[in-house]
C-alpha positions in Angstrom: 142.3 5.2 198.2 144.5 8.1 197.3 143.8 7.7 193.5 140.4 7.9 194.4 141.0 11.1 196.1 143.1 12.5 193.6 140.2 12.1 190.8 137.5 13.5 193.3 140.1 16.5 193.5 140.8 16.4 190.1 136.7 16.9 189.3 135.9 18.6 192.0 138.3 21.7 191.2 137.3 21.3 187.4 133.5 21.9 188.0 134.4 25.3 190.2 136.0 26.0 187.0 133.2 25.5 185.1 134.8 23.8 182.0 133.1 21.7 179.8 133.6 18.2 180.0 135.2 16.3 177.5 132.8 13.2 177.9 129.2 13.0 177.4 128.3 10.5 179.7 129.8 12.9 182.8 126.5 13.7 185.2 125.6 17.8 185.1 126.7 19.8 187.9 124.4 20.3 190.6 122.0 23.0 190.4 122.4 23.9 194.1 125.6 25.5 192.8 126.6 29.0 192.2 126.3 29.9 188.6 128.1 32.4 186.3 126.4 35.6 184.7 124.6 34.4 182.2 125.0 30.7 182.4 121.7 28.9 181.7 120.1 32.0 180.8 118.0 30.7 177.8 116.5 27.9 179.0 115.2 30.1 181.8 112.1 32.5 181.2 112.8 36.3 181.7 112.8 37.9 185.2 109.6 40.0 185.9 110.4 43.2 186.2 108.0 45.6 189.1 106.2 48.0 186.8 105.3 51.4 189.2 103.5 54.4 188.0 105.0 57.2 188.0 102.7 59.3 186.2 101.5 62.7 187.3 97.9 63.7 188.3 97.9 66.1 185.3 98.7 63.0 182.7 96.3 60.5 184.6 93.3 63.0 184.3 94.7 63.8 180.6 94.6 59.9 179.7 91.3 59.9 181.6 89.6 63.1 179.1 91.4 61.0 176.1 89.7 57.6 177.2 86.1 59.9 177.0 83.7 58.2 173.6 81.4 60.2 172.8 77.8 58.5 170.8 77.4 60.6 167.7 73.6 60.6 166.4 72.7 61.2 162.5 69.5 63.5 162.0 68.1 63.9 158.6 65.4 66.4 160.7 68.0 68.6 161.6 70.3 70.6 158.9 73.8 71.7 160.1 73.8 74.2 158.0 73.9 77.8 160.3 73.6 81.4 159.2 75.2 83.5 161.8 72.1 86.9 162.7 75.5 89.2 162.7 77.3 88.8 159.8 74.9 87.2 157.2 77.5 84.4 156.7 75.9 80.6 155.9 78.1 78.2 157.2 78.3 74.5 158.0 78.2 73.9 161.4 81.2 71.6 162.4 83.4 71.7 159.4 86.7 73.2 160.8 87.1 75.1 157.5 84.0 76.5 157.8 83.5 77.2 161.3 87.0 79.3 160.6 86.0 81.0 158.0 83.2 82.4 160.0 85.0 83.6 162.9 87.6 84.9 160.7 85.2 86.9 158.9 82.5 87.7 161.8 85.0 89.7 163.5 86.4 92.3 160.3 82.4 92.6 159.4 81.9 93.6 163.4 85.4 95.8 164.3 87.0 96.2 160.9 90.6 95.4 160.0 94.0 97.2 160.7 96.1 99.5 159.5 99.7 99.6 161.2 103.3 101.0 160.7 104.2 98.1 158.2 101.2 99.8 155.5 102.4 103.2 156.7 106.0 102.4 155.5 105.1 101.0 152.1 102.0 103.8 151.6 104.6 106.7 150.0 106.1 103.8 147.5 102.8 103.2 146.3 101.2 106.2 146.1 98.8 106.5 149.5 97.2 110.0 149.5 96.1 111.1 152.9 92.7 113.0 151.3 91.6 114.9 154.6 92.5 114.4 157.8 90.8 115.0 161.4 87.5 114.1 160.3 84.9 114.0 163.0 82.1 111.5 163.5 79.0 111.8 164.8 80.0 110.1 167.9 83.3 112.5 168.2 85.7 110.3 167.5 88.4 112.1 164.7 89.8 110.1 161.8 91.3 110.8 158.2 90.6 109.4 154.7 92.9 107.8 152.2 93.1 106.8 148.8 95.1 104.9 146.4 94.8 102.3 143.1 93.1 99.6 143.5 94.9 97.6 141.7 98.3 98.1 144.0 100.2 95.4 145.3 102.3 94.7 148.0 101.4 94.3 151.4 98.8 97.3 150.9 97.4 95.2 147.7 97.2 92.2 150.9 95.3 94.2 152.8 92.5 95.7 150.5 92.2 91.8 148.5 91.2 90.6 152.0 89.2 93.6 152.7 86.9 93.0 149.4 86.7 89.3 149.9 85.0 90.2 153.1 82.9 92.7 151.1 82.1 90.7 148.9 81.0 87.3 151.5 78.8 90.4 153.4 76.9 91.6 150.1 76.6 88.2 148.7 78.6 90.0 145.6 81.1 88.6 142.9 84.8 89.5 143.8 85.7 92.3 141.3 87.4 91.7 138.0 91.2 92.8 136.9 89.8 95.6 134.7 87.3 97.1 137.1 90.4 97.1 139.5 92.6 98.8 137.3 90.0 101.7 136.8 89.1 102.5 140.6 90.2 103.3 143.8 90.2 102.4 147.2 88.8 105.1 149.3 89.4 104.0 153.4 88.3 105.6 156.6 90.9 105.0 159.4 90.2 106.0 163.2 92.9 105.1 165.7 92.9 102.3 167.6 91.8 102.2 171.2 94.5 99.3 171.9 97.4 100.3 170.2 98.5 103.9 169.7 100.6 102.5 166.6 97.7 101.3 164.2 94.6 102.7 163.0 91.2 100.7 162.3 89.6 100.4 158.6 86.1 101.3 159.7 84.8 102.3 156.0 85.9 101.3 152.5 84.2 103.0 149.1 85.4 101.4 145.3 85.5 104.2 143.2 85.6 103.2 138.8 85.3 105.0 136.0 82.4 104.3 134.3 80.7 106.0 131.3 77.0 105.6 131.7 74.4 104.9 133.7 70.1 105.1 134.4 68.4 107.4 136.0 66.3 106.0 139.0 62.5 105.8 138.6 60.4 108.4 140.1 57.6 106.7 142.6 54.9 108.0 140.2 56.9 106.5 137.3 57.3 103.4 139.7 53.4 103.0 140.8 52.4 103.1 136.9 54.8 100.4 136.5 53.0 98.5 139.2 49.8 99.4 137.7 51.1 98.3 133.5 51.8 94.7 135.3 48.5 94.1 136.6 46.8 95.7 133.0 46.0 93.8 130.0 47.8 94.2 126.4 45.0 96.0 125.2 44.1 98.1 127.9 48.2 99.7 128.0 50.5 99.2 124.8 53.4 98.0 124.9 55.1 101.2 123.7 54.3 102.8 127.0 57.1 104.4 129.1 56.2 102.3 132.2 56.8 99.0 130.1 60.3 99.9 129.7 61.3 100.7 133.0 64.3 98.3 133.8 63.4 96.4 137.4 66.6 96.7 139.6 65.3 95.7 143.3 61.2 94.4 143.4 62.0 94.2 147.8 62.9 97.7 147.6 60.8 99.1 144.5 63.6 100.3 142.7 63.3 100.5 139.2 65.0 102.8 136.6 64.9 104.0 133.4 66.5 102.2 130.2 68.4 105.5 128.8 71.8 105.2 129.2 73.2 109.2 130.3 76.7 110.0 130.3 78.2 109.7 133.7 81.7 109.4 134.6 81.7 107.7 138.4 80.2 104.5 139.4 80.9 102.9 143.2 80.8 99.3 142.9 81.2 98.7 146.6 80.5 100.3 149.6 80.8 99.1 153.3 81.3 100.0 156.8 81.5 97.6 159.4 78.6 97.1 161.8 80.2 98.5 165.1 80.7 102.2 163.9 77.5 102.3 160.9 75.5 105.7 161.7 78.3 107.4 162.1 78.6 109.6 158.8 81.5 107.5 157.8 80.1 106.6 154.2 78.5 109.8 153.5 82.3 111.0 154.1 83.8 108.6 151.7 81.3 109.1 149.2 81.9 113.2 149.4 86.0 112.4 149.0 85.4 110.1 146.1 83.4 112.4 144.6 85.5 115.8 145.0 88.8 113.7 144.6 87.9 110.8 141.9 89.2 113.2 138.8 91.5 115.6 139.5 90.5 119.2 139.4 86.9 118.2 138.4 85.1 118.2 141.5 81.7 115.7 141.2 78.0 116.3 142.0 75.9 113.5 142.9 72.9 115.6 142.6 73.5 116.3 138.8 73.9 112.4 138.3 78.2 112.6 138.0 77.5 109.7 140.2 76.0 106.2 140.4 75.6 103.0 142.1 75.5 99.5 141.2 72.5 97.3 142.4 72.2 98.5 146.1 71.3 96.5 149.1 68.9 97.6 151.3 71.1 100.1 153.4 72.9 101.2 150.6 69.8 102.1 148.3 69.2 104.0 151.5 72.8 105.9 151.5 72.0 106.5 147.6 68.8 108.1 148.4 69.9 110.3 151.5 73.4 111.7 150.3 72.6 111.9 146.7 69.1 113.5 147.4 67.6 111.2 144.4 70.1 112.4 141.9 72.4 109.4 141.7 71.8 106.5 139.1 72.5 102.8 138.9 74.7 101.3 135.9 75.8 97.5 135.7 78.8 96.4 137.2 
C-alpha cells in the first residue's frame, strides 16, 4: 500500500509540473485542469474578439455620401459640348481640364489680371515706362499707362504670355509669333485695386509692331459697287474694274479694302479690354499712347493712316472706325 502511494505521489506532483512523459502509453491529463499560457493553443480556434464602433457621426455620414452610386445615362441627343454667353469660350462640359480652363479664363476676360509689388520690383530691370499717369475714365476712376517689349522675360514676360493666351482664346486668334514679339510692345492700362491697396488691375492691353504697309479701308460707295460687281455678269462689268479688286476682309461687317499696299509704319495686332470696365475710354487711351509713344520723338496720326489694324472683330472694327475717324487701315498679321 505505501508503494502505491508513493507512485500516485510521484505522478501526481509530476502532472502539476507539467512535464512530458517519458511513455506513450501514459493517459493525458485531465482537461478539467488548470493549463499554462499557451498550452494547447493550436488545436484550439482563436478567441472572438467584441468588435465596437467607435466611429464619429461625421465619418458614419462621410461613409454614408461615399456608399452613394449614382446611374449615369449616355445621350447621343444631347452634346456636352457648352459655350459659356460671357466669355465666348467652347468647352466640354465635365472634362476637369476643361471645365478649368474655363473658369480660369472666364474670370481674367470678366475682371482682368493683376499687377502687384513682385512686377513693380522687376519693372525698372526691364525697362517698364510709366507713359502717363492719373488718367481718368469715364466712370471717374484714375489709372496710368505702361509700356515695355514685348518680348521681355521674367516674371513680367509671365504675366503678359498669360495675358495674350487669354487674348488670343477671346478673339479666336493664333498666339503671336517670336518675330512679331520682338517688334512690338505691350501697352497696359492699370487701375488700383478695390481689395488690395498694394496691386493694381490690368483692365486694357494694346500690341503695338512695326509694320511697313498696309490697305486703305473701302469707302461704302466703293463697298456698295462691290456688292453690286458680284451680282453683275462678266460682260456687263470687266474684270479690270476697281470694285473687282477690292480685297474682302469682314462680309458680317462689310469691311472690305483696297489692294494698294501704302507705307505705314504701326500696325496693332491685338487689342482687348476686359468686359467689366469696356465703355470706359480705356482703348481709345491706349491707342492715343501707342500712337504718340510707339517711335520716339515721332508722334503718330491715325487720321493720316500712321496706323492700322489687323482683321477686326466686331467691337474693334467699331474702335477703328470711331477713334481713327476712318483713317486707319488694315495690313496682315
Amino acid at each position: 500500500m505505501q508503494s502505491m502511494t508513493k507512485v500516485k505521489r510521484t505522478y501526481s506532483s509530476r502532472s502539476r509540473l507539467s512535464l512530458p512523459s517519458s511513455s506513450p502509453s501514459s493517459s493525458p491529463p485531465s482537461t478539467t485542469k488548470r493549463k499554462r499560457f499557451g498550452e494547447g493553443a493550436e488545436n484550439e480556434p482563436p478567441a472572438k474578439k467584441r468588435i465596437t464602433n467607435k466611429t464619429s457621426p461625421s465619418e458614419r455620414s462621410t461613409k454614408s455620401k461615399q456608399s452613394v452610386l449614382r446611374q449615369l445615362h449616355f445621350s447621343i441627343e444631347t452634346s456636352v459640348l457648352r459655350t459659356c454667353t460671357i466669355c465666348g469660350l467652347s468647352y466640354t462640359r465635365g472634362a476637369p481640364d476643361d471645365e478649368s480652363l474655363h473658369r480660369a479664363h472666364c474670370s481674367r476676360v470678366q475682371r482682368g489680371m493683376e499687377w502687384g509689388r513682385e512686377e513693380e520690383r522687376e519693372a525698372g530691370k526691364v525697362g517698364v515706362e510709366e507713359i502717363q499717369s492719373a488718367v481718368k475714365l469715364k466712370n471717374g476712376k484714375k489709372g496710368r499707362i505702361i509700356c515695355f517689349k514685348a518680348n521681355v522675360g521674367g516674371r513680367i514676360g509671365s504675366k503678359l504670355a498669360i495675358l495674350l493666351e487669354t487674348i488670343n482664346l477671346a478673339l479666336s486668334s493664333p498666339p503671336l509669333s517670336t518675330d512679331i514679339l520682338q517688334s512690338s510692345k505691350a501697352y497696359l492700362y492699370l487701375i488700383p485695386s478695390l481689395t488690395n491697396v498694394h496691386r493694381e488691375k490690368i483692365v486694357g492691353c494694346v500690341i503695338a509692331q512695326r509694320i511697313s504697309t498696309a490697305m486703305t479701308v473701302a469707302t461704302p460707295s466703293e463697298t456698295l459697287l462691290k456688292g453690286d460687281s458680284n451680282q453683275a455678269t462678266d460682260r456687263d462689268l470687266p474684270p479690270s474694274s476697281p470694285t473687282h479688286r477690292l480685297v474682302t476682309v469682314d462680309t458680317t461687317s462689310g469691311l472690305f479694302c483696297n489692294p494698294e499696299a501704302l507705307p505705314t509704319p504701326l500696325g496693332i495686332p491685338r487689342l482687348f479690354v476686359p468686359s467689366a470696365h469696356r465703355r470706359q475710354g480705356i482703348a481709345s487711351r491706349l491707342l492715343s499712347a501707342a500712337a504718340a509713344t510707339f517711335i520716339h520723338g515721332c508722334p503718330l496720326d491715325p487720321v493720316n493712316g500712321d496706323v492700322a489694324f489687323t482683321q477686326p472683330t466686331e467691337g474693334g472694327h467699331a474702335i477703328m472706325q470711331n477713334w481713327g475717324r476712318g483713317g486707319v487701315r488694315i495690313y496682315e498679321e
